[in-house]
Backbone as JSON, one array per atom type, in Angstrom:
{
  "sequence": "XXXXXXXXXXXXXXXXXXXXXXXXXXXXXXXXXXXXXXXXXXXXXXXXXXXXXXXXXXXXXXXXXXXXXXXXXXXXXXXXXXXXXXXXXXXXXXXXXXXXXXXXXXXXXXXXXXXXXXXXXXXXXXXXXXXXXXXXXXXXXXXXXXXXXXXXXXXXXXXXXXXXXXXXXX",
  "N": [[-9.09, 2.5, 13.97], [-8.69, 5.08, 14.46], [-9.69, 6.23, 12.07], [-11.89, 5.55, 12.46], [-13.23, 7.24, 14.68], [-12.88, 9.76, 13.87], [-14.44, 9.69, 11.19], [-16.88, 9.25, 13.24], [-16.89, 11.73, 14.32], [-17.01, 13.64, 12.04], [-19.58, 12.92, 11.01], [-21.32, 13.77, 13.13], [-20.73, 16.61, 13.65], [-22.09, 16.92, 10.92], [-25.03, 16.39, 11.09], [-25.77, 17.51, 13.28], [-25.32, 20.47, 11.52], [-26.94, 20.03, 10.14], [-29.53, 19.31, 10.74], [-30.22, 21.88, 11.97], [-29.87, 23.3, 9.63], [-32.44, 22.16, 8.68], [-32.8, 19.79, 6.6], [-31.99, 17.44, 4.4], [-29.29, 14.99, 5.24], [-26.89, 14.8, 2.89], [-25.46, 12.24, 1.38], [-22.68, 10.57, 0.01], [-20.97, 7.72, -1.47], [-18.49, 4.92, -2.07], [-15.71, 2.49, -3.18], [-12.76, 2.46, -2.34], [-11.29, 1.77, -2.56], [-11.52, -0.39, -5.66], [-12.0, 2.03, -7.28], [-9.35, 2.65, -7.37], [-7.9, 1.11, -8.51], [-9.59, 1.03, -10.83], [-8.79, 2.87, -12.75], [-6.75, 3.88, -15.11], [-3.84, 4.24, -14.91], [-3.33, 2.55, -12.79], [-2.63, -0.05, -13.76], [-0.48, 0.41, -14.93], [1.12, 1.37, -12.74], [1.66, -0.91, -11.19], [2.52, -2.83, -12.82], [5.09, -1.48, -13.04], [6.02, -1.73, -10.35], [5.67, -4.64, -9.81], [8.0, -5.34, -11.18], [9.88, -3.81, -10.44], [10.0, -5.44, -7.83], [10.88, -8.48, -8.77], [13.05, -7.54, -9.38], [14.97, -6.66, -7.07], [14.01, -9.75, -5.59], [15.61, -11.08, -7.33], [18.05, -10.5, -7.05], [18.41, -10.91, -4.38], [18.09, -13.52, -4.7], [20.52, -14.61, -5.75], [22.58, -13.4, -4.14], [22.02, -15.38, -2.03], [22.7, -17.67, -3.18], [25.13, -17.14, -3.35], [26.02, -17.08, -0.99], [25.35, -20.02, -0.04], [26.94, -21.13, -1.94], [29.69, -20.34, -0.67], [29.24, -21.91, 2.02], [28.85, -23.87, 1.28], [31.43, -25.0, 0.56], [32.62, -23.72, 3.02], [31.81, -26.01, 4.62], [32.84, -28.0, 3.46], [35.95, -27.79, 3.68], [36.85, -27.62, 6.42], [37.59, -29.23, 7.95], [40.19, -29.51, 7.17], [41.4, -27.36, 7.17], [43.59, -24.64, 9.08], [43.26, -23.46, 12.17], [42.94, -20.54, 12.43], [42.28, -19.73, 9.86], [40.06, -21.45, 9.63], [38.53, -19.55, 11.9], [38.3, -17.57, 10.35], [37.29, -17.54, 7.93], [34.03, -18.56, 8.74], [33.84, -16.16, 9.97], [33.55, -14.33, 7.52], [31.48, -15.82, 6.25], [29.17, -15.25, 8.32], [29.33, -12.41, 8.39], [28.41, -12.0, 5.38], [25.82, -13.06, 5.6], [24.72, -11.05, 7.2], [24.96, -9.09, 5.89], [23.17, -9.9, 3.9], [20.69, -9.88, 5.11], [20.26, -7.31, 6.02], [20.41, -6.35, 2.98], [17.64, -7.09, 2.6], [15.59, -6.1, 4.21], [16.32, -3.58, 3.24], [15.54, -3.88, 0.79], [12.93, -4.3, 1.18], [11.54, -1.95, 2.22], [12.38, -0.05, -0.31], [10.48, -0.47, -1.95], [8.05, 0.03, -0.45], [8.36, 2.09, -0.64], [8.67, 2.69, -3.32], [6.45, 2.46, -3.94], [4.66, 3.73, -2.92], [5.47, 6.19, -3.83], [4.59, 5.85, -6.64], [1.98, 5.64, -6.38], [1.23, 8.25, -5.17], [0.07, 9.91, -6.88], [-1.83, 8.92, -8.71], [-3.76, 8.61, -6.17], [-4.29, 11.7, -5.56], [-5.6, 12.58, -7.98], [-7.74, 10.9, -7.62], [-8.59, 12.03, -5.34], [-9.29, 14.38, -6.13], [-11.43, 14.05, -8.3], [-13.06, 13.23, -6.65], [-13.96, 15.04, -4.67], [-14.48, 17.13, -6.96], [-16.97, 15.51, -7.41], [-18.33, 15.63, -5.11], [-18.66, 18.17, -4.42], [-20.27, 18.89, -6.85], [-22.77, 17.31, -6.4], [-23.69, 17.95, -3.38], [-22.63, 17.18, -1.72], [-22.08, 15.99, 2.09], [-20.18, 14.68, 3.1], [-17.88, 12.18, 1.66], [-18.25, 8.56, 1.47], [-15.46, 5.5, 2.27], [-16.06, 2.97, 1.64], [-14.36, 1.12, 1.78], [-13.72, 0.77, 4.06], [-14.83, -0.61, 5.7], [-16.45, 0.1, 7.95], [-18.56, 0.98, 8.72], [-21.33, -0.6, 8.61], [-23.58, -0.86, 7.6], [-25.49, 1.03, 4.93], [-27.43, 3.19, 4.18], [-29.62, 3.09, 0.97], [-31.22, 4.55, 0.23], [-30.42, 6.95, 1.66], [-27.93, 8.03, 1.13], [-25.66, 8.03, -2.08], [-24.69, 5.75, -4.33], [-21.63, 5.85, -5.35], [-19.95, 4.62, -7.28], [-19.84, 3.79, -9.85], [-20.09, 6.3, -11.06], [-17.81, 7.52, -10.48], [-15.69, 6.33, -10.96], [-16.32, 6.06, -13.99], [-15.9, 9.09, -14.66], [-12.86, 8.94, -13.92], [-11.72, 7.53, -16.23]],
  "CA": [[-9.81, 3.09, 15.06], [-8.91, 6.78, 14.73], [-10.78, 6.66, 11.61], [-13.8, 6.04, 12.44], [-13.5, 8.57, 15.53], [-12.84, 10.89, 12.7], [-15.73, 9.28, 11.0], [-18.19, 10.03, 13.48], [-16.75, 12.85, 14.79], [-17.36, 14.03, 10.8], [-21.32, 12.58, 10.71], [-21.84, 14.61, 14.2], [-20.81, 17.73, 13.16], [-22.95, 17.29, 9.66], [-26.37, 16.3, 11.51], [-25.83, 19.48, 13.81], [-25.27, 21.24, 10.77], [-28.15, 19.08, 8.86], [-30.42, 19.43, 11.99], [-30.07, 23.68, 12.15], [-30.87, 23.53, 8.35], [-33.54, 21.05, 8.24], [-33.31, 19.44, 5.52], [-31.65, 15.79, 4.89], [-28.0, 14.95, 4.78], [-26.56, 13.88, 1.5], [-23.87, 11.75, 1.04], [-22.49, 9.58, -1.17], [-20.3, 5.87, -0.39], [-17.71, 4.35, -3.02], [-14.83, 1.38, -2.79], [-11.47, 3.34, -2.8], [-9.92, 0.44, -3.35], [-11.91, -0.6, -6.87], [-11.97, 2.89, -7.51], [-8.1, 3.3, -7.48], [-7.87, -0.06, -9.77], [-10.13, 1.08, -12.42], [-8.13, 4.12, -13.63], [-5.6, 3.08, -16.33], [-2.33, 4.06, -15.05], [-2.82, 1.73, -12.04], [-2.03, -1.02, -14.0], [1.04, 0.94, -15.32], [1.71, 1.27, -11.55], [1.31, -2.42, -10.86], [4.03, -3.74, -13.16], [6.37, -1.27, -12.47], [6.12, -2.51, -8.78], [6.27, -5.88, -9.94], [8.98, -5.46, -12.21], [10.98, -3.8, -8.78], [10.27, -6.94, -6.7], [11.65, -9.37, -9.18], [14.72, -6.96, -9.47], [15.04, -7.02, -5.91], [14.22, -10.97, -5.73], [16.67, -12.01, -8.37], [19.04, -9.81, -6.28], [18.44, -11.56, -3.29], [18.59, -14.93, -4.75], [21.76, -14.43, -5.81], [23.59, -13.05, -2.72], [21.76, -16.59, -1.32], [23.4, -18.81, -3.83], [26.67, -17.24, -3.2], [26.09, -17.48, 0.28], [25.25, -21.4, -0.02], [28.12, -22.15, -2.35], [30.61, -20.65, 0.25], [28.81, -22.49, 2.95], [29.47, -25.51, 0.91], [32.99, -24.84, 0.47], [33.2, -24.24, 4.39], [31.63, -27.45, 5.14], [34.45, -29.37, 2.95], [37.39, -27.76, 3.28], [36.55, -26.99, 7.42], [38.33, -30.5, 8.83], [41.28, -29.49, 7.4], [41.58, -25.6, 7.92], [43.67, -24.26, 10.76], [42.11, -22.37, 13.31], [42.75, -18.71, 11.93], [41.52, -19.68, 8.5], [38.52, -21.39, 9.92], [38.0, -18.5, 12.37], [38.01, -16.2, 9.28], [35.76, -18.21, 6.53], [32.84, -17.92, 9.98], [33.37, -14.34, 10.5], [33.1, -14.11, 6.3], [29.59, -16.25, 6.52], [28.79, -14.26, 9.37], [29.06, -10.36, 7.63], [27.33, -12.29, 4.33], [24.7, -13.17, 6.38], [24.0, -10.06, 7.86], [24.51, -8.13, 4.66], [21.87, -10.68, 3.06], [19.41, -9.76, 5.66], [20.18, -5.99, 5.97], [19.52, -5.98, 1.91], [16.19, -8.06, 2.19], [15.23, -5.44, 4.35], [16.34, -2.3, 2.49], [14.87, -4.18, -0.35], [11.39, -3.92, 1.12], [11.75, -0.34, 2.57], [12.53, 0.92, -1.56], [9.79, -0.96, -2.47], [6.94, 0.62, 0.04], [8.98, 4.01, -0.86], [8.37, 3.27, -4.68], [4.51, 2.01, -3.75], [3.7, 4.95, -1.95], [5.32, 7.51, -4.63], [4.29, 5.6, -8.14], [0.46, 6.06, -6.26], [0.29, 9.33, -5.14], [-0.33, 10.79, -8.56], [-3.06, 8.47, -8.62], [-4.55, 9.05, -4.71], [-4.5, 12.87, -5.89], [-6.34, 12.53, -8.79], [-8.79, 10.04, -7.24], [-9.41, 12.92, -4.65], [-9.73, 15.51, -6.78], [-12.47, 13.8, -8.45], [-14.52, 12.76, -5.44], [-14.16, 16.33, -4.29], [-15.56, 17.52, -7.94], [-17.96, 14.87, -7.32], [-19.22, 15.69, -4.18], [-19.49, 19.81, -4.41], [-21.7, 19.19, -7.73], [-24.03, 17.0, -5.9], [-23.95, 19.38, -2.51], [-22.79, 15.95, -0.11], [-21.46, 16.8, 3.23], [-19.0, 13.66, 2.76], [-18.11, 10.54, 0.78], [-17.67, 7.28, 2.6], [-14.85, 4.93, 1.66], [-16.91, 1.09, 1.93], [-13.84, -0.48, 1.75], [-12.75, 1.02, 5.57], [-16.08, -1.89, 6.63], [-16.57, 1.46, 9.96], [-19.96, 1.36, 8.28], [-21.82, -2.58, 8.26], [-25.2, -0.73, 6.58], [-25.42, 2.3, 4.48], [-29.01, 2.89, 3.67], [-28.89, 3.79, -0.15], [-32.1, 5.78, 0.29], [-29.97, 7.85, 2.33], [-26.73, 8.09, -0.13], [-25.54, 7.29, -3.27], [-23.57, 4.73, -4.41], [-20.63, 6.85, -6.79], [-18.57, 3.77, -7.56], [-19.55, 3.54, -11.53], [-19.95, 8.09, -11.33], [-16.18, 8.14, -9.69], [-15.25, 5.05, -12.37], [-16.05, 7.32, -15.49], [-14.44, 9.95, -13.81], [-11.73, 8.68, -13.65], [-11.42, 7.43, -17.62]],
  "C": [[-9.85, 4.61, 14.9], [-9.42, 7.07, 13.09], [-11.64, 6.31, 11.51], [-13.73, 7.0, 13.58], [-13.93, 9.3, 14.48], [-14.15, 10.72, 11.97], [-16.97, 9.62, 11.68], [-18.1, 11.5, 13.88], [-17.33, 14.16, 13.02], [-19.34, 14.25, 10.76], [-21.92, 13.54, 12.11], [-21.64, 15.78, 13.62], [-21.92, 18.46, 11.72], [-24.47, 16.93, 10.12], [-26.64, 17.35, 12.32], [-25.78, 20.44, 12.47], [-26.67, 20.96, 10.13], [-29.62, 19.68, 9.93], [-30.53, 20.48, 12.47], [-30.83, 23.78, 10.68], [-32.07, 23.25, 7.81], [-33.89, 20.89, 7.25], [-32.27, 18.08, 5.02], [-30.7, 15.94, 4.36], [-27.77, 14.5, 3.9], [-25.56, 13.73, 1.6], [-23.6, 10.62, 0.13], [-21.32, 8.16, -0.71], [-19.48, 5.66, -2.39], [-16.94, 3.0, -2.29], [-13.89, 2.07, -3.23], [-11.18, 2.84, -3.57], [-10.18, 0.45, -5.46], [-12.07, 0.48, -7.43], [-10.67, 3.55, -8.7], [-7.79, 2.04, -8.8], [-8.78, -0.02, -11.05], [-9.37, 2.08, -13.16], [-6.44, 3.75, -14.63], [-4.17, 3.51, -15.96], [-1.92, 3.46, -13.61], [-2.22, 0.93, -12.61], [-0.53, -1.09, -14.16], [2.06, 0.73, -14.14], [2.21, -0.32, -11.0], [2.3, -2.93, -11.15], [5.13, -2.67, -12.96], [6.91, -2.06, -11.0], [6.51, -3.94, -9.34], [7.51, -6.22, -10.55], [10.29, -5.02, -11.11], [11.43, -4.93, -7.96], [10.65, -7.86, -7.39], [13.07, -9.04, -9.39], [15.56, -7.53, -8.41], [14.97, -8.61, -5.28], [15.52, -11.51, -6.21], [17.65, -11.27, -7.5], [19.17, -10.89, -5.41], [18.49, -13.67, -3.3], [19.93, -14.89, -5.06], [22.41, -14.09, -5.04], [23.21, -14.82, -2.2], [22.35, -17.66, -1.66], [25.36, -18.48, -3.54], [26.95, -17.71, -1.89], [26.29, -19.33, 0.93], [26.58, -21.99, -0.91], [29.55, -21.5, -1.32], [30.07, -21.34, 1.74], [29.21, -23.4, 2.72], [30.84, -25.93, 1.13], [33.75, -24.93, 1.91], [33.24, -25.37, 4.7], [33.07, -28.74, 4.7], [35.67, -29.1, 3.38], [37.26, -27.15, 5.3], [37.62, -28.31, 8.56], [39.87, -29.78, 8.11], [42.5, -27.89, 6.96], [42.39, -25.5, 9.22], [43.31, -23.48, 10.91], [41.65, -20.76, 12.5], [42.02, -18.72, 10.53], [40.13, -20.25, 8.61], [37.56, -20.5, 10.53], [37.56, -17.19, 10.93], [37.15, -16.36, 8.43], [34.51, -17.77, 7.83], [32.6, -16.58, 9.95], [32.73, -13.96, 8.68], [31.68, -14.76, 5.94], [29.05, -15.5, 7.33], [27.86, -13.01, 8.53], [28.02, -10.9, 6.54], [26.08, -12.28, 4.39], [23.99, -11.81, 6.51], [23.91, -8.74, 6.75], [23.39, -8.96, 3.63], [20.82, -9.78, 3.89], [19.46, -7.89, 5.83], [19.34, -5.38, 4.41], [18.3, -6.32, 1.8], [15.48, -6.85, 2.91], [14.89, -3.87, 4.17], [15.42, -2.39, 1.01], [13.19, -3.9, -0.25], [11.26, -2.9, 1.49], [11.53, 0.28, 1.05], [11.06, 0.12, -2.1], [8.29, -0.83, -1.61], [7.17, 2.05, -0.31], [8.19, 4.04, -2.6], [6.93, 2.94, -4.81], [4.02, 3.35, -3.52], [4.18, 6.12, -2.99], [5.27, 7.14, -5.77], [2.66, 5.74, -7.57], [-0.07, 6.96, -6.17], [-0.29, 10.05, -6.19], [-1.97, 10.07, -8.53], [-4.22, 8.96, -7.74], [-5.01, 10.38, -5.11], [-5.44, 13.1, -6.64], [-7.67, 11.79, -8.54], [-9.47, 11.63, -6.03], [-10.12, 13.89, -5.02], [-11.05, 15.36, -7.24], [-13.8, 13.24, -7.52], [-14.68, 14.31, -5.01], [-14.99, 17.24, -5.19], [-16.86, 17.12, -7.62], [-19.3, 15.53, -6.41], [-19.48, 18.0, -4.01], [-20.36, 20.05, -5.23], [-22.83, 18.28, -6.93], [-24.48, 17.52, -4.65], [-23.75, 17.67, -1.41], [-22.1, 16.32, 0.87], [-20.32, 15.88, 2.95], [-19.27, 12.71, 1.7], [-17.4, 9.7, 1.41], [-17.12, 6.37, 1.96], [-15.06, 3.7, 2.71], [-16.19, 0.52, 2.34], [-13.19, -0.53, 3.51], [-13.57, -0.55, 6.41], [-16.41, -0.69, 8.22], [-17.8, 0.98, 9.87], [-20.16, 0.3, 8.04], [-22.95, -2.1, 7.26], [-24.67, 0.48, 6.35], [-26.89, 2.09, 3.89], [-28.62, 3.54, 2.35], [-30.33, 4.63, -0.41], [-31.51, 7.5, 0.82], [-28.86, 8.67, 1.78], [-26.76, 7.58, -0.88], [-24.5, 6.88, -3.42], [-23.12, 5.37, -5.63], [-19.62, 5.55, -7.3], [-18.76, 4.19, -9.58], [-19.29, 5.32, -11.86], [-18.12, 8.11, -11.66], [-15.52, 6.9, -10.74], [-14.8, 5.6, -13.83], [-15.45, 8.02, -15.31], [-13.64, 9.92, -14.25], [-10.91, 7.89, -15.24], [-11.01, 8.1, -18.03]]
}
């Protein structure tokens, strides 16, 4: 929602501007997204990430299997436990527990942390070149398709930079 405000609040200001100059707005339209996936060290990006979340997986299966074989172990040996040693195996499933689920969640935290800083290099470089892009062709903006703010884009009206911002980006 607050970008498309921003969005029109953008296209108002450039038709007042467009509409003082008289003479027709230019702008241009891409797909971030397919944008950010054509440039060759996404992929690079890609399996590192993936290569994190199976770290992090295989981690987390393993705390689970230990967790299940002392579960097992409670279950058998739980009839003939006294009290204080059964009270204590519980409280030791217990903490396991809650350190399973504390890591599952630190696990996805390092793993939006290492998303968000193995991309920006990318995001940067993707801007840079729409920004080249758009001061050599003189566009007031460039609209990113993949937000859907915009259902029609007349292409009389803009140009479609996906294959421009593609090379680019080679």
């Amino acid at each position: 929602m607050k970008r498309l405000v921003i969005l029109i609040a953008v296209m108002c200001v450039c038709l007042g501007i467009n509409a003082q100059a008289d003479s027709a707005m230019r702008f241009g339209y891409l797909s971030y997204g397919e944008a950010l996936q054509s440039m060759h060290d996404y992929t690079v990006v890609q399996q590192k990430l993936a290569d994190l979340r199976q770290q992090f997986q295989n981690e987390t299966l393993r705390a689970e299997d230990e967790f299940n074989r002392k579960y097992e172990e409670f279950l058998e040996g739980q009839r003939d436990f006294p009290q204080s040693i059964l009270q204590k195996r519980q409280l030791e499933l217990q903490q396991l527990m809650e350190k399973n689920l504390e890591f599952k969640e630190h696990s996805r935290m390092e793993i939006e942390k290492a998303e968000q800083d193995l991309m920006a290099p990318l995001k940067i470089r993707l801007i840079e070149v729409l920004g080249k892009i758009g001061r050599e062709r003189g566009y007031a903006f460039i609209i990113d398709t993949d937000v859907k703010a915009l259902p029609f884009i007349n292409p009389a009206m803009g140009h479609d930079l996906n294959q421009q911002v593609q090379d680019a980006l080679k």
